[in-house]
Steps between C-alpha positions, in 0.01 A plus 500: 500500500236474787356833407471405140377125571232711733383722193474149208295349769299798461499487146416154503187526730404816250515284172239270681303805600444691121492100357128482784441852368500414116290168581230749646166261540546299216459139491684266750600204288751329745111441650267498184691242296132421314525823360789471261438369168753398238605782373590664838700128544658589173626800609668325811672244275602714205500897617736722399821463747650833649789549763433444855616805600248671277222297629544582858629857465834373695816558262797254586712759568370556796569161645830485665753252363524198698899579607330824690293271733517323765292165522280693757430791221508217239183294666296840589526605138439146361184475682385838419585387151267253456246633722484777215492289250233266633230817493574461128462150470847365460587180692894428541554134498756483762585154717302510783835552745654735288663720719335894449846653424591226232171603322541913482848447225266311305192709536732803484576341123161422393472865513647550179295244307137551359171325581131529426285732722213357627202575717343135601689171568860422576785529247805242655838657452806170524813575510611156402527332189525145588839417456635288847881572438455887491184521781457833587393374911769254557395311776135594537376438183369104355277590260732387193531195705139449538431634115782227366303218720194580368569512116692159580177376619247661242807359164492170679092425628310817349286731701264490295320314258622391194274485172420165473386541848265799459153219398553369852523798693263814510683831398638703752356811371148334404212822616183371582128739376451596888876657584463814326521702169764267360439279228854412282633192478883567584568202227365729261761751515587694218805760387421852376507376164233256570707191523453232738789490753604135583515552897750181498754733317464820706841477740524508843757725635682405839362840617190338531565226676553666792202708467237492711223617224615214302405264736146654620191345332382854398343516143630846472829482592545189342365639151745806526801275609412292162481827281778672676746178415376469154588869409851439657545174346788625279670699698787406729430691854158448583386790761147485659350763690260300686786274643456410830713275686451248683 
């Protein structure tokens, strides 16, 4: 098994090597974030999906199963693992003490799934759906906690401000003449069809309120959190490709 271990390794530090290769000198957009425009944002949030193991040239095959390691070869691959898939701009959302051979069964798994290949940003990969009786990280893992506290909070007080509030407080995403190219009022937002969309309706799912994009007073961010959750708004598992947690 050492021998083989030895040789993925290899492979591993290859895939990164062809994936610099294929970049060449094009743009660097993990440092030119200016540079994209909407339709290259577009392509982040809605791209086609393909496997993982297409995407990085690494077939799943040729990761051991987890009963052929020990927690030693476990961690080594685990880190490798997301080292890879870092240089193609996939973030794992693991606790922050998750032990490195806990992660590689799950990263060994996500193996088999599809995503959306990307060449700027960060695409956050969970392996949790929210549900505290069946937490995938017993024991270091509060986020459901924290999520549950918050909602509480925002049903009971409201984060934010309600309607009849709006005449005494200026808007959130107001853009003054001297900030740049942008001039739409977000309270003017309107469907494909031309339709006015009643931001009071569009749902907020508990995704976001642990997201750290939906909490950042970025015009941006904020305008393709608003569209995002309006084109999901009738569908039951709400998946966002800009998630970040925080």
């Amino acid at each position: 098994m050492e021998r083989y271990l030895e040789q993925l390794m290899d492979d591993l530090q290859q895939a990164i090597v062809n994936l610099k290769s294929s970049q060449g000198g094009g743009t660097d957009f993990d440092h030119d974030q200016e540079s994209l425009d909407f339709s290259q944002v577009e392509k982040y949030e809605y791209g086609e999906v393909t496997p993982i193991s297409e995407i990085t040239g690494i077939q799943q095959e040729q990761l051991p199963p987890v009963e052929k390691l020990n927690e030693d070869q476990q961690a080594l691959l685990a880190a490798a693992l997301e080292d890879l898939l870092q240089h193609f701009h996939f973030e794992l959302d693991f606790p922050r003490d998750y032990p490195l051979h806990l992660r590689y069964a799950f990263i060994r798994q996500l193996w088999s799934e599809e995503q959306v290949a990307v060449t700027f940003g960060n695409i956050h990969i969970e392996f949790c759906d929210y549900d505290e009786e069946n937490c995938p990280f017993p024991g270091y893992c509060n986020s459901c906690q924290e999520a549950s506290e918050y909602m509480k909070n925002y049903i009971e007080h409201g984060s934010k401000a309600n309607a009849e509030d709006m005449d005494d407080e200026p808007c959130p995403y107001d853009i003054s003449d001297d900030e740049g190219p942008y001039r739409i009022d977000i309270n003017e937002l309107n469907d494909a069809h031309g339709n006015r969309i009643d931001l009071n309706s569009i749902p907020l799912p508990g995704l976001c309120v642990i997201c750290n994009k939906y909490r950042i007073d970025d015009w941006d961010e904020n305008l393709l959190c608003l569209m995002n959750r309006n084109d999901q708004s009738d569908q039951l598992d709400f998946e966002c490709g800009g998630f970040e947690k925080i």
